[in-house]
DRENTI-477178 format. One record per residue (C-alpha): residue number from 0; x, y, z. Coordinates in steps of 0.5 Angstrom, whole numbers, padded with zeros to 4 digits. Layout:
- num  X  Y  Z
- NUM  X  Y  Z .
...
end
This chain:
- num  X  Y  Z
- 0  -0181  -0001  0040 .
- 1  -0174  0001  0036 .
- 2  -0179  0003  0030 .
- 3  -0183  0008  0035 .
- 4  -0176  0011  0037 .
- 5  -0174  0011  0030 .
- 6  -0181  0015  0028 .
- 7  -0180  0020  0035 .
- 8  -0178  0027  0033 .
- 9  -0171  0029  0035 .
- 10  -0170  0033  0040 .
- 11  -0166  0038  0038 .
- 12  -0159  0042  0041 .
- 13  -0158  0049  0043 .
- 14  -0156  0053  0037 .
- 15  -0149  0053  0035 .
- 16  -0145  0059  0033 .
- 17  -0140  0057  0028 .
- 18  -0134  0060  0023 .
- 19  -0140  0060  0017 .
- 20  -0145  0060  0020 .
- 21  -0151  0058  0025 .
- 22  -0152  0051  0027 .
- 23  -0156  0046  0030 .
- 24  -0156  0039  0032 .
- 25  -0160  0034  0035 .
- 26  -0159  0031  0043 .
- 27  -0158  0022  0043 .
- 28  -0157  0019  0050 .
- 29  -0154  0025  0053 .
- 30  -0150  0028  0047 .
- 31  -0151  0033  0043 .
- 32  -0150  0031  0036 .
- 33  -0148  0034  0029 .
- 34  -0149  0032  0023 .
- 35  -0147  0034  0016 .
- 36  -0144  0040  0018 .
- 37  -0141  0044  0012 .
- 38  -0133  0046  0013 .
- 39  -0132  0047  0005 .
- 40  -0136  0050  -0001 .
- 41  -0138  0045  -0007 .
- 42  -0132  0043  -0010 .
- 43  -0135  0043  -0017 .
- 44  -0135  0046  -0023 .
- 45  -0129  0051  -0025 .
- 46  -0128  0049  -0017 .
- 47  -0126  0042  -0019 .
- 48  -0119  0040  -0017 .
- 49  -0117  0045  -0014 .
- 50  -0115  0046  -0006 .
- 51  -0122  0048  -0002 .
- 52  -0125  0054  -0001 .
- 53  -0130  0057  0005 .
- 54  -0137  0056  0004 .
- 55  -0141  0061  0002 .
- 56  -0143  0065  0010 .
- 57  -0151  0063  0013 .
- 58  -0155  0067  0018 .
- 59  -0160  0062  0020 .
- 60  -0159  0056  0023 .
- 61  -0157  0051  0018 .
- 62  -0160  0043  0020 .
- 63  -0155  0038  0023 .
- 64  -0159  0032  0024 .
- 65  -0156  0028  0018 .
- 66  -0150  0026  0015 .
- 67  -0147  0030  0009 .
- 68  -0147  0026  0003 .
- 69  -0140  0021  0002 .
- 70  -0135  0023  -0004 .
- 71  -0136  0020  -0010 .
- 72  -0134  0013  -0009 .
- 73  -0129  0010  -0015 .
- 74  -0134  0005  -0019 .
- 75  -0141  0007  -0017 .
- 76  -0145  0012  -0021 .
- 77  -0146  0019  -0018 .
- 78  -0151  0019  -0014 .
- 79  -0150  0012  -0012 .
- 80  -0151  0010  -0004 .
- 81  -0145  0008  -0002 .
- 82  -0145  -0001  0001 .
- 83  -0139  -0004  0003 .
- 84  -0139  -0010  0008 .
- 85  -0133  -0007  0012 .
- 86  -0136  0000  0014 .
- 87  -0143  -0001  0011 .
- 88  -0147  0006  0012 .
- 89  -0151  0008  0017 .
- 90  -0158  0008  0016 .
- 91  -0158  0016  0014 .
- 92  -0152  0017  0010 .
- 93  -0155  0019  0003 .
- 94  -0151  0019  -0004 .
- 95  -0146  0020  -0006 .
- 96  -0144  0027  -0009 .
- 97  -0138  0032  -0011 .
- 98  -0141  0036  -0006 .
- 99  -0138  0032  0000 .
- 100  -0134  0037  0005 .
- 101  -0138  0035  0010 .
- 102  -0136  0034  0018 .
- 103  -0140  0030  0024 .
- 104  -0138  0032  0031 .
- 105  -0141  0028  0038 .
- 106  -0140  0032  0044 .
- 107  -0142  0031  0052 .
- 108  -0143  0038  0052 .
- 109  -0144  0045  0049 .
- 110  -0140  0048  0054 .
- 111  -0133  0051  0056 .
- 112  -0130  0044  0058 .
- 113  -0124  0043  0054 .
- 114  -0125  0036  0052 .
- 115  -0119  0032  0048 .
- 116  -0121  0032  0041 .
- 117  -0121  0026  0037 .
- 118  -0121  0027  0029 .
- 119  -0123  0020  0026 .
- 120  -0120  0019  0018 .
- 121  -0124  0014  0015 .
- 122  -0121  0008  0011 .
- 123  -0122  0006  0003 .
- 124  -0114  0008  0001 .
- 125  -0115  0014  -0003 .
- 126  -0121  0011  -0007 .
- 127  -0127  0009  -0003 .
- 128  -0131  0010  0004 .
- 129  -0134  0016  0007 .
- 130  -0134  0019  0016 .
- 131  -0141  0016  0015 .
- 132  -0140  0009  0016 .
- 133  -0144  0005  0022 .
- 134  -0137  0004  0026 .
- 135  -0135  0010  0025 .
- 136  -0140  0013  0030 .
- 137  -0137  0017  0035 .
- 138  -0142  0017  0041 .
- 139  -0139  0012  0045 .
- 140  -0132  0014  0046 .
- 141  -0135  0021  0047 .
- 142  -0139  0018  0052 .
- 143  -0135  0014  0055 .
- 144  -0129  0018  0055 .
- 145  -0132  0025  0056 .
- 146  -0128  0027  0049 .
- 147  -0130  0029  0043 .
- 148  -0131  0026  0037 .
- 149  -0130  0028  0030 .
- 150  -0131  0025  0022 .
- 151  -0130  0027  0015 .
- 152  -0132  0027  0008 .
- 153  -0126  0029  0003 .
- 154  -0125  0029  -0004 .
- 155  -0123  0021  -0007 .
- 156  -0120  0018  -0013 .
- 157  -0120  0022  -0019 .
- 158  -0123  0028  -0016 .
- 159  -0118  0028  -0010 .
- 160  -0111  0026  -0013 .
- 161  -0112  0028  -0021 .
- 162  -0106  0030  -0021 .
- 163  -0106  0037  -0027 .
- 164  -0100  0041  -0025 .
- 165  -0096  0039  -0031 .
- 166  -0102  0039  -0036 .
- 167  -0105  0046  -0034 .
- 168  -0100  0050  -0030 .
- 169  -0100  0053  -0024 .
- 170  -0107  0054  -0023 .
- 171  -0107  0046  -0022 .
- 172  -0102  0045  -0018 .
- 173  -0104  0042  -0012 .
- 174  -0110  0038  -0016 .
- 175  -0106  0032  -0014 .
- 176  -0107  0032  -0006 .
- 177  -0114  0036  -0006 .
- 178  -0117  0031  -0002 .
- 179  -0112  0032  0004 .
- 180  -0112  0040  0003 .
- 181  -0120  0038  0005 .
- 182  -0117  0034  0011 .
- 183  -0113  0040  0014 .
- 184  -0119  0044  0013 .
- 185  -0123  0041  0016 .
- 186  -0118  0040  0022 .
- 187  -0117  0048  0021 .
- 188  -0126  0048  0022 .
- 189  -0124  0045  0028 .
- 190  -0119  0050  0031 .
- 191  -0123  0055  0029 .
- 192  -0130  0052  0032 .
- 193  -0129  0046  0036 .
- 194  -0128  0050  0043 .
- 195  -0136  0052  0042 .
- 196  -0137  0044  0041 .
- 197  -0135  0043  0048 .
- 198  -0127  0041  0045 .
- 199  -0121  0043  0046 .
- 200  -0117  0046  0041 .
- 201  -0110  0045  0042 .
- 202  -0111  0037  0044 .
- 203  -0113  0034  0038 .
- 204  -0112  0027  0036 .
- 205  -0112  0025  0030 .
- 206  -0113  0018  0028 .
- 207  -0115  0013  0021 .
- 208  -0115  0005  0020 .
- 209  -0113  0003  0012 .
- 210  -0113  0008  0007 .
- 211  -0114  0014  0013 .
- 212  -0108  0011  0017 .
- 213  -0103  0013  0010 .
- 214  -0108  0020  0010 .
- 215  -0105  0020  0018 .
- 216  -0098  0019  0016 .
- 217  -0098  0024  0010 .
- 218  -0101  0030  0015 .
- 219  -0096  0029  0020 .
- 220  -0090  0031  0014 .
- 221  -0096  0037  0011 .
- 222  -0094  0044  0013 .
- 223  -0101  0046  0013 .
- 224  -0104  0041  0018 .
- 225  -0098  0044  0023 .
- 226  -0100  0046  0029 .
- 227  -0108  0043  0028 .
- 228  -0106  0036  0031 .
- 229  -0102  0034  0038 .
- 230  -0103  0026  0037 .
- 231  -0104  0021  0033 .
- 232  -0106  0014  0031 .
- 233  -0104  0009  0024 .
- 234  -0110  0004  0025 .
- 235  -0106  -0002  0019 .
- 236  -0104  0003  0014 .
- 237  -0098  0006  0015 .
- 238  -0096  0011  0009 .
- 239  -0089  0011  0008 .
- 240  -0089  0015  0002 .
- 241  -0093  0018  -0004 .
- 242  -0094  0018  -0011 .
- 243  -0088  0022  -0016 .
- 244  -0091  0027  -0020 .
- 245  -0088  0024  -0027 .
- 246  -0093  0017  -0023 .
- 247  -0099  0022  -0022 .
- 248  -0098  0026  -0030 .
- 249  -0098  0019  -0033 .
- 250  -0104  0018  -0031 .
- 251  -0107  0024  -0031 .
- 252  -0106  0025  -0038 .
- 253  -0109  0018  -0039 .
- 254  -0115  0020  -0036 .
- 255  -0116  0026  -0040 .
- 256  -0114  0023  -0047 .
- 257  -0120  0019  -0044 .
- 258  -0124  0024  -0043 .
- 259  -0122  0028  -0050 .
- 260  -0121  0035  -0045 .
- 261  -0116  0038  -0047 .
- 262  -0116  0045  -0043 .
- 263  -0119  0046  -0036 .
- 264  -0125  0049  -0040 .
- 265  -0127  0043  -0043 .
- 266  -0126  0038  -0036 .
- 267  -0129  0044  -0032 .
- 268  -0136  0043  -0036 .
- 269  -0136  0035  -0036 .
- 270  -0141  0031  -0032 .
- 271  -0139  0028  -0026 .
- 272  -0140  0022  -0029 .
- 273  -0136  0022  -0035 .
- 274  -0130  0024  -0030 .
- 275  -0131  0018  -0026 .
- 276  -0132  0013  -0031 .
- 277  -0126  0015  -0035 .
- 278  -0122  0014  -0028 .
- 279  -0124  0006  -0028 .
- 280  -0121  0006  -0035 .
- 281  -0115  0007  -0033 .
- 282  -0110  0001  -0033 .
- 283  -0108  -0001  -0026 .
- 284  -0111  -0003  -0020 .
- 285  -0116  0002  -0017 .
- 286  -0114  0003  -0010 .
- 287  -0108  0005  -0012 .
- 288  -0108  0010  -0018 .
- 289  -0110  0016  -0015 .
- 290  -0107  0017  -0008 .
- 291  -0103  0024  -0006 .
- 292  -0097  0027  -0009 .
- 293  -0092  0030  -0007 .
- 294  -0092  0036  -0010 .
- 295  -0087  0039  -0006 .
- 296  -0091  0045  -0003 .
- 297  -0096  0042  0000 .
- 298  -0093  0035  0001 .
- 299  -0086  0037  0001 .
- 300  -0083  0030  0002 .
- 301  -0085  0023  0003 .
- 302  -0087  0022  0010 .
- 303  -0083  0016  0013 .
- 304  -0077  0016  0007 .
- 305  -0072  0015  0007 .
- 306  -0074  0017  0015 .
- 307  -0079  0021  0019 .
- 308  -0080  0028  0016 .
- 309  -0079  0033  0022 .
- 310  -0084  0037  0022 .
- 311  -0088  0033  0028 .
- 312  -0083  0029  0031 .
- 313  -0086  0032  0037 .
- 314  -0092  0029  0036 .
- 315  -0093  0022  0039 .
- 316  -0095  0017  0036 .
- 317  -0099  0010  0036 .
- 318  -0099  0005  0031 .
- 319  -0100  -0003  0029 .
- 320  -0103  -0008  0026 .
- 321  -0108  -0014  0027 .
- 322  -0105  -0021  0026 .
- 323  -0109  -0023  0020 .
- 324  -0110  -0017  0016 .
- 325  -0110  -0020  0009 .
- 326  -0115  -0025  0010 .
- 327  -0120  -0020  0008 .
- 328  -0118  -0019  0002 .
- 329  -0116  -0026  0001 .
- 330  -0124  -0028  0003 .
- 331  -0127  -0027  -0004 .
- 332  -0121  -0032  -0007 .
- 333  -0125  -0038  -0009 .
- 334  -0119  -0043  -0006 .
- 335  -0120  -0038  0000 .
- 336  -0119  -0044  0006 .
- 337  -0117  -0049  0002 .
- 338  -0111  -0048  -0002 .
- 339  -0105  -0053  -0002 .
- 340  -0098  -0052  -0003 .
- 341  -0098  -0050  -0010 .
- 342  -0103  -0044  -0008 .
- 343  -0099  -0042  -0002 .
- 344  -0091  -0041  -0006 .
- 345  -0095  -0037  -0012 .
- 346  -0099  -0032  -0007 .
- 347  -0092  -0032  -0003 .
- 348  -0089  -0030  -0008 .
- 349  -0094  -0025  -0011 .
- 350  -0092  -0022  -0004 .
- 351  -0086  -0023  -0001 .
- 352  -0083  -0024  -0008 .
- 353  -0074  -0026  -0007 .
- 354  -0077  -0027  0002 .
- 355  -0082  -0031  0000 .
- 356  -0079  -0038  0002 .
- 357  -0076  -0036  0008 .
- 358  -0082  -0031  0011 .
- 359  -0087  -0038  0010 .
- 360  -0082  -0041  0013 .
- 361  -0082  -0036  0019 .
- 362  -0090  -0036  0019 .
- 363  -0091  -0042  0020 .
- 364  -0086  -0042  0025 .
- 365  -0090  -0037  0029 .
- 366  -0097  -0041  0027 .
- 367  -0096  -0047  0027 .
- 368  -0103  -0049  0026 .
- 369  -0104  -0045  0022 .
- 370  -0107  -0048  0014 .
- 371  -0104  -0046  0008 .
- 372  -0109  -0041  0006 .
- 373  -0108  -0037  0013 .
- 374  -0100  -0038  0012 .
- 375  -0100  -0034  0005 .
- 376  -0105  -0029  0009 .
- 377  -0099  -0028  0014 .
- 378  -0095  -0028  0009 .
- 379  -0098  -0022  0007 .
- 380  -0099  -0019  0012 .
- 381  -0093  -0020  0014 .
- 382  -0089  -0016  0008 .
- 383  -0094  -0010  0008 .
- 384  -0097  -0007  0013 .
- 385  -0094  -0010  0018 .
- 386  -0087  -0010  0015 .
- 387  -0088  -0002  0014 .
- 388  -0091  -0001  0021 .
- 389  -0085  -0003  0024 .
- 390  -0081  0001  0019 .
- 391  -0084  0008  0021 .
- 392  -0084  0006  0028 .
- 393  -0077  0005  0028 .
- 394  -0077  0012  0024 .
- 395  -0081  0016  0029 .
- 396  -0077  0013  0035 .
- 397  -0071  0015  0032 .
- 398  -0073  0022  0033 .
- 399  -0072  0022  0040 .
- 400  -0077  0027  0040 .
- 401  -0083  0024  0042 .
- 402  -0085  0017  0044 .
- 403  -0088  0012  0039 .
- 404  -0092  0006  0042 .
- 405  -0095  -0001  0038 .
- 406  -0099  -0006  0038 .
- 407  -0102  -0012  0036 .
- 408  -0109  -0014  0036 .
- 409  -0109  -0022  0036 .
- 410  -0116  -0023  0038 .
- 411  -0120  -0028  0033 .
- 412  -0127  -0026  0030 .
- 413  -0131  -0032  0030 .
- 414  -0135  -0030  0024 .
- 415  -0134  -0034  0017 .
- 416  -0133  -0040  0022 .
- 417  -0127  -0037  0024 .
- 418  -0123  -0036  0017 .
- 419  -0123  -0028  0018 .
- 420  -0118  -0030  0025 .
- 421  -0116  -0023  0026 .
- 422  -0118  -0019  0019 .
- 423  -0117  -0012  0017 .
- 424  -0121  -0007  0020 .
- 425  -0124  -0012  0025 .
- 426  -0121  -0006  0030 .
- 427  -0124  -0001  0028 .
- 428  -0131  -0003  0032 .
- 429  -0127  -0005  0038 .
- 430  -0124  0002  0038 .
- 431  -0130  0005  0037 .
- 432  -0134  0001  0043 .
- 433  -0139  0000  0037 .
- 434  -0139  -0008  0038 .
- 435  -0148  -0007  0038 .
- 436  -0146  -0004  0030 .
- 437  -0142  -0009  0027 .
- 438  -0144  -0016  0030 .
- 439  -0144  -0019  0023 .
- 440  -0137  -0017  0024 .
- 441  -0135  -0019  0031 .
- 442  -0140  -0024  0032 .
- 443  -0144  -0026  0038 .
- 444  -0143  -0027  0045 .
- 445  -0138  -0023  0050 .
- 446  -0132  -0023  0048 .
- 447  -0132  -0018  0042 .
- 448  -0134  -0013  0049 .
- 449  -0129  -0016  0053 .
- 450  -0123  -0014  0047 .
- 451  -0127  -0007  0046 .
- 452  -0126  -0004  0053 .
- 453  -0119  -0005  0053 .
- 454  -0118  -0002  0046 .
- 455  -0123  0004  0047 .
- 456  -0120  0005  0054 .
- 457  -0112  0005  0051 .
- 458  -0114  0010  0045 .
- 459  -0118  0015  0050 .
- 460  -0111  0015  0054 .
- 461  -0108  0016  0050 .
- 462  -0111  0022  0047 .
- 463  -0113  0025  0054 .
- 464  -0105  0024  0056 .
- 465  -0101  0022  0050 .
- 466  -0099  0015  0053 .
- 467  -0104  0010  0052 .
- 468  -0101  0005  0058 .
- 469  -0095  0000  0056 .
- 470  -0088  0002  0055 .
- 471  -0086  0006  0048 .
- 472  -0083  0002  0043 .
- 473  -0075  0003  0040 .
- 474  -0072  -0001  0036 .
- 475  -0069  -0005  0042 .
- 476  -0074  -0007  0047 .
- 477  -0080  -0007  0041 .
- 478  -0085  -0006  0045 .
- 479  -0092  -0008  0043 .
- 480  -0098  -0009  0046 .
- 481  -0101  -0015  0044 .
- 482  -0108  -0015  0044 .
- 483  -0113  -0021  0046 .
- 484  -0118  -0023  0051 .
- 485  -0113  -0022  0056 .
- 486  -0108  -0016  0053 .
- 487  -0101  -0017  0055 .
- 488  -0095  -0013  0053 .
- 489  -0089  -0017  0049 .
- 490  -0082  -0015  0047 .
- 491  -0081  -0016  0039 .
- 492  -0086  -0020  0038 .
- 493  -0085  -0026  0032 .
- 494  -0078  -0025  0032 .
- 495  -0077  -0030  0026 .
- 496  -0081  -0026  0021 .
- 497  -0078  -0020  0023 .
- 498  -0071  -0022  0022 .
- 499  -0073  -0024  0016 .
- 500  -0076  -0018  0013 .
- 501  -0070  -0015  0016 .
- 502  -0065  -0019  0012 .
end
């Protein structure tokens, strides 16, 4: 039966009047459905680098049935179909390409409803992942609460974040912070477009897990995404700052001694593959090389350093963390589950560096059952992501401008035999209801369900009402919602670990 229905010919939606052109997508379980929808021209050739351009206009109706293709993926071939046990790809999202600036949209309606938009920034730091990922699938939370959901593909690593402005001049200026100029196009697109879709323009949320939770964070300090969004969500990634342009034009000139391009010319005429496989030869670890800079036009300051940028003080916010972010990064060591003392005071150390004791000390304090293998996760996980989630908490509520809310997601996947506990990104289908697309993530059985109806309901508050249900965090009470089978809120969860970081 579910092969038949894969072979059924799609129904299609009305056609769509948009800024570039007609469009026309399809009808799933009572939505309308666009996929691959072009916001931006290819980024290619002499285009390469440099801020996005609109897409060249179209008089028919242009096919919006699949997913545009991810951007180039840090370490894959051009080309290259994206997989990642994290947010695997749906089934109909193609190969990568440097042609990547593409949108998706699921609505209730194609009518005048004025429904919230939420705009989802998908994960993969600065390097790697795609708005195509089976999780990412926004059909549930459009269907449950009647809003509208929206994901994007941007430029990423070397082809996002090159920074050239030092080397080639005022033509290359803001090369270092490209793939968020295709953000704020693409939040621009909506602006423009989304009321036809059924959405209201001036009720936008947007919201990003990992690396789109830095891409959230760098927009709410960006003068061009002013005005383009009214919420937001950081799902375990706060972005506190940016990269320094000297940082940026050591690289780049890394890069480019790689290459042998020594004029735009010469870099403009280079294969993709050659630009990609020059990146990865650079020294340092690969998430982190490529990232935005601060370029002071487009980026004029960090964003939460050392406090919160004002531009959108006004904006609300929702931020926080799961409990064992790091095991997900820890799962392939080969101790993984089974380190001793000796394991956990270097790992504690690589983290924590001079806190390293007393943040151990703490952690396992907290989590007394906990091994040493979950210890030295806590550790880590303590000392960054969550360390910097209270710190830009702290920061937005200092404003007094807006109110700025946290949580805590302690549910454990049972997945693994259960040494994942609460992982990175195991929030992501919980928020989007997508439980049934990511089992292998979850696990089976109901509690999994259980957890996505309170998740999905508080971030669908929240972008309908700027307030997802519990009392606002300061620095005083710490409020935070703690999420589990049974969520509950707490003042200044895991006190002992935050005085050390504190200290």
């Amino acid at each position: 039966m579910a092969d038949d229905l894969a072979l059924a010919p799609l129904t299609h939606s009305d056609v769509v009047a948009t800024s570039n052109g007609p469009v026309r997508g399809y009808v799933e379980e009572r939505l309308d459905v666009f996929k691959g929808l072009r916001y931006g021209a290819p980024p290619t050739g002499a285009a390469r680098f440099k801020p996005p351009s609109y897409p060249a206009p179209w008089t028919e109706p242009a096919e919006a049935t699949a997913y545009g293709a991810p951007a180039i993926q840090s370490g894959l071939a051009p080309g290259e179909r994206r997989t990642s046990p994290g947010d695997p790809p749906a089934p109909d999202e193609p190969a990568s390409s440097e042609d990547c600036l593409f949108l998706n949209v699921w609505t209730p309606g194609l009518d005048s409803k004025a429904r919230p938009v939420m705009v989802w920034l998908h994960g993969g730091g600065f390097a790697n992942g795609s708005g195509g990922a089976a999780m990412y699938d926004g059909g549930a939370l459009a269907r449950k609460g009647d809003v509208v959901t929206v994901t994007v593909n941007h430029r990423l690593n070397v082809f996002g974040y090159l920074h050239l402005g030092e080397v080639f001049g005022p033509d290359y200026a803001q090369s270092g912070i490209a793939g968020m100029l295709d953000i704020v196009q693409a939040l621009e697109w909506v602006l423009d477009n989304i009321a036809a879709f059924g959405g209201d323009p001036g009720d936008v949320t947007i919201f990003g897990e990992s690396g789109g939770g830095w891409k959230v964070s760098l927009l709410m300090a960006m003068p061009g995404a002013r005005g383009l969004f009214h919420k937001a969500v950081i799902q375990s990634g706060p972005g506190l700052t940016g990269k320094t342009i000297a940082a940026a034009d050591k690289i780049a000139r890394q890069v480019l001694k790689e290459l042998g391009a020594d004029t735009p010319a010469k870099l403009a005429a280079l294969s993709t593959e050659a630009i990609s496989h020059a990146s990865v030869k650079v020294p340092g670890e690969p998430m982190r090389l490529f990232t935005p800079v601060v370029d002071g036009v487009a980026l004029p300051r960090d964003p939460f350093e050392p406090d919160a940028s004002p531009l959108n003080a006004d904006v609300p916010l929702l931020i926080g963390t799961n409990k064992d972010e790091s095991t997900l990064f820890m799962l392939g060591h080969p101790k993984f589950g089974n380190f001793d003392e000796a394991d956990l005071e270097k790992h504690a150390k690589s983290s924590a560096g001079d806190k390293a004791h007393a943040l151990t000390a703490a952690i396992r304090a907290a989590y007394p059952d906990y091994s040493p293998t979950h210890v030295a996760s806590g550790v880590a996980t303590a000392a960054g992501m969550w360390a910097g989630s209270i710190k830009l908490a702290e920061r937005k509520a200092a404003q007094a401008a807006a109110p700025v809310w946290m949580y805590l997601l302690t549910w454990e996947t049972p997945v693994a035999k259960g040494r994942l506990r609460s992982p990175h990104a195991i929030e992501i289908p919980l928020v989007f209801d997508n439980v049934e697309k990511a089992r292998n993530f979850v696990g089976r059985g109901d509690e999994p369900q259980v957890v996505a109806d309170q998740m999905s309901t508080a971030w669908l508050a929240f972008a309908k009402t700027g307030d997802p249900g519990w009392p606002a965090y300061d620095a005083k009470t710490r409020a935070t919602m703690l999420f589990g089978l049974e969520s509950r809120v707490v003042n200044d969860p895991l006190p002992g670990v935050r005085a050390v970081l504190q200290s």
